[in-house]
matplotlib code that plots the C-alpha trace (Angstrom):
import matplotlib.pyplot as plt

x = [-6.7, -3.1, -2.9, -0.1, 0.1, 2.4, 2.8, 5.3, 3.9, 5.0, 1.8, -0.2, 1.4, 1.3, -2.6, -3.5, -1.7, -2.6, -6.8, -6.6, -4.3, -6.8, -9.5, -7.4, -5.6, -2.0, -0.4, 2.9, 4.0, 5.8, 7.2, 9.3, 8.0, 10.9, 10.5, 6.6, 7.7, 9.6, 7.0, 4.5, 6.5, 7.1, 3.9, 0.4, -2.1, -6.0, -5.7, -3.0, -3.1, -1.4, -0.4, 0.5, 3.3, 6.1, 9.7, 11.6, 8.2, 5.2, 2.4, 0.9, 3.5, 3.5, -0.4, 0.6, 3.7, 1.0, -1.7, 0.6, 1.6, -1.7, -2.3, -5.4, -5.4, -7.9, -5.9, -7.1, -5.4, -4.3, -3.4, -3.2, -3.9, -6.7, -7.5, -9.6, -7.1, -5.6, -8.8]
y = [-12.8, -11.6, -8.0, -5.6, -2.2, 0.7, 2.9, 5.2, 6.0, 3.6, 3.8, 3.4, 0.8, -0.8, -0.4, -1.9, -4.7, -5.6, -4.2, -6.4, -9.8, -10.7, -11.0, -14.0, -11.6, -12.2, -8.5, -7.2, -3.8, -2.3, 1.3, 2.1, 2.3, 0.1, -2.4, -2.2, -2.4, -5.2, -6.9, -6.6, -7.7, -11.4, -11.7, -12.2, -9.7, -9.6, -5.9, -3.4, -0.3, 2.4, 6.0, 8.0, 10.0, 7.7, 8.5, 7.7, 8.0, 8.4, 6.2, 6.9, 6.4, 2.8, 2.3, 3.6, 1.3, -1.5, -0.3, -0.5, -4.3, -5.3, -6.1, -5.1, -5.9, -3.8, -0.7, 1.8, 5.2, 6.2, 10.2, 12.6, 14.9, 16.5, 19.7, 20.0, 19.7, 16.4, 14.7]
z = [2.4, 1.6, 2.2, 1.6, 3.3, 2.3, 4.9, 6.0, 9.6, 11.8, 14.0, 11.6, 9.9, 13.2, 13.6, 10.6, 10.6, 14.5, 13.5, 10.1, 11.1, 13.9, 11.2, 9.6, 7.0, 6.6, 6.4, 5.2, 5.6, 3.3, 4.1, 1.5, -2.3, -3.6, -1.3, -1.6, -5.8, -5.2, -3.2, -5.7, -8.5, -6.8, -4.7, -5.4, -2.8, -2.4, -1.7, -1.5, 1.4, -0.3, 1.3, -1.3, 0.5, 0.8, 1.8, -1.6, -4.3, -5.0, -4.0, -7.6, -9.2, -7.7, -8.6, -12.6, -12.4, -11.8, -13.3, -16.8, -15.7, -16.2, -12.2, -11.5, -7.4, -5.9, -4.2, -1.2, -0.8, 2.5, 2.6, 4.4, 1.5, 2.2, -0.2, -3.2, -5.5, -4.3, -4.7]

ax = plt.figure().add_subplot(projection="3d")
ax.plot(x, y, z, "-o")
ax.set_aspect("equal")
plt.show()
């Protein structure tokens, strides 16, 4: 499987891709949402590792943007978000 994860932590960016690329996965990491946009605009991905608290947007903004493109890749959310409210 072709993965993408977008993930501004640098340890975890680092865990997943070294916990998921031993399973035969090949991984990109993505840690900024324009370069995670651009990624998904020229790549095809089984699944797409989102945090939603990226340095320059929104991870849900990202999801709407390809949600609206018709791309309907299965997407999990990574946050740290943790209230009520943010669920």
């Amino acid at each position: 499987m072709r993965l993408l994860v977008i993930e501004d932590d640098p340890l975890i960016a680092r865990s997943l891709e070294q916990a998921l690329t031993p399973l035969g996965n090949t991984v990109d990491v993505f840690t900024h949402h324009a370069q995670a946009r651009e990624a998904l605009q020229s790549g095809q991905f089984d699944l797409v590792l989102l945090d939603l608290g990226l340095p320059d947007g929104n991870g849900l903004t990202l999801l709407a943007e390809l949600r609206q493109r018709g791309d309907t890749t299965p997407v999990l959310i990574l946050t740290a978000r943790d209230g009520i409210d943010a669920r």
